[in-house]
N, C-alpha and C positions, 0 to 999 in steps of 0.2 A: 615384610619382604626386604627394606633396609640389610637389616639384620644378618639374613640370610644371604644378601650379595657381597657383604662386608666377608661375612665369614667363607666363601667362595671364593673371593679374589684374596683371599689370605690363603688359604690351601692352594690354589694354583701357584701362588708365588713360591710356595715353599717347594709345591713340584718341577719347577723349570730347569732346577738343580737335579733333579732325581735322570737318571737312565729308563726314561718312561715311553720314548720315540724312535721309529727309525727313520732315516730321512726320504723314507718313502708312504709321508704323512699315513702310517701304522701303529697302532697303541703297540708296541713293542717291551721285553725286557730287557735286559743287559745282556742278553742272548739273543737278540731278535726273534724270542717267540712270541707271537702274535696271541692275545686276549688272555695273557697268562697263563696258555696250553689251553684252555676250554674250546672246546668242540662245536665252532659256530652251526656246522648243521643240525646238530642236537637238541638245539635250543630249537630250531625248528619241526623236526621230528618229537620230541619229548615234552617242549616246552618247562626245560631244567636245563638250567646250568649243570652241565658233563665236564669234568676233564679229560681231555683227550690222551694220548703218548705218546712218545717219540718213533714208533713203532710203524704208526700210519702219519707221517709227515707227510706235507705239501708246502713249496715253499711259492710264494706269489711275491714281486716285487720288493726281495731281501726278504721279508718277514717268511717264518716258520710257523706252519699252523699246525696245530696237532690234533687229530680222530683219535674219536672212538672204537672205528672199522675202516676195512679196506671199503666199504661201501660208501661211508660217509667223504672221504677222503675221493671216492672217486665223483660223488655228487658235488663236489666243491670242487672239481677239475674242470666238470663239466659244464658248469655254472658258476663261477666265482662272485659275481656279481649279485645273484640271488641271497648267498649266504654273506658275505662280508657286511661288520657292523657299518649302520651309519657313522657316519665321522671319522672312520677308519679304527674303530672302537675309544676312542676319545668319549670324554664324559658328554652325553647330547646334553645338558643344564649347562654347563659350563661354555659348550662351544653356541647356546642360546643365549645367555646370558651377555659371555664378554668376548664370543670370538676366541675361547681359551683353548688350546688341547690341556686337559686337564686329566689326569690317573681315573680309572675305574675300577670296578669292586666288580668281576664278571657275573655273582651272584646276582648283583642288580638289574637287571633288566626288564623290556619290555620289547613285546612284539606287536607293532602296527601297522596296518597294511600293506604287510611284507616283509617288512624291514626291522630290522633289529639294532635296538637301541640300550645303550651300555651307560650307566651311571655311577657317580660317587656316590660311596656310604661307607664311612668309617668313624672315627672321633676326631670330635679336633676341639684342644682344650677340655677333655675329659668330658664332653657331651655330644651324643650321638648325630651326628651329620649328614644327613639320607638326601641326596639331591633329586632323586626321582619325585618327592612331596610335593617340592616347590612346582617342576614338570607338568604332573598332572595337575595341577590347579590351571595352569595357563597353556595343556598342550599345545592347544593351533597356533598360537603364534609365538610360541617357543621354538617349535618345530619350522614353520617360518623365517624366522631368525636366524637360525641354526643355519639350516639351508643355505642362508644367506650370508654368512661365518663362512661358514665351511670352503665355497667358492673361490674365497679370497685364499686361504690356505693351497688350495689344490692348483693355482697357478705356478 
């Protein structure tokens, strides 16, 4: 586990430089589209990562989200709070771990009761780097943590 926080707090570090946030604690890109265009209620209708378009935008707090349909787009007017990631799609490992907003991979995820949770998974040092692993080994009180992360940011 060492291991793995080392090499987490070295990817965070390397993302704090990146245009990864808007300052309306949102995983953002350098456009302010929210979850890298993917179609947060999709994830709950389909249970897949969708990419959405710019076609059915929504914008909540700066950030731009993007659908798949005029229907998703209107379920996410309706309820914003239902579909929005936890952590404001910030990696939940990373905001468990150190309190990080740290980059996400929208492919990653998980849905737990209710809520949708966004993870790192990319390479780092030319070996694969999946932060959901570590997550489910110790969900509750990652999740806990998290939580507990998260509050502090959202002041």
């Amino acid at each position: 586990m060492k291991v793995v926080q080392f090499m987490f707090m070295i990817v965070c570090a390397l993302s704090i430089s990146a245009p990864s946030y808007s300052q309306n604690n949102v995983y953002t890109n350098a456009e302010n589209i929210a979850i890298n265009g993917y179609d947060v209620v999709a994830y709950f209708n389909t249970n897949e990562a969708v990419r959405g378009n710019n076609k059915h935008t929504v914008t909540l707090d700066g950030a731009h989200y993007f659908f798949t349909s005029a229907e998703n787009s209107a379920k996410f007017k309706a309820n914003p709070e239902k579909y929005q990631p936890a952590y404001g799609g910030y990696c939940a490992f990373g905001m468990g771990m150190q309190g990080v907003k740290a980059p996400t991979d929208p492919k990653t995820f998980k849905i737990r009761d209710g809520k949708l949770y966004l993870f790192y998974n990319d390479f780092y040092e030319g070996n694969p780097f999946n932060t959901i692993i570590p997550w489910n080994a110790n969900e509750q009180a990652m999740i806990k943590k998290a939580d507990k992360n998260w509050k502090k940011h959202k002041m």
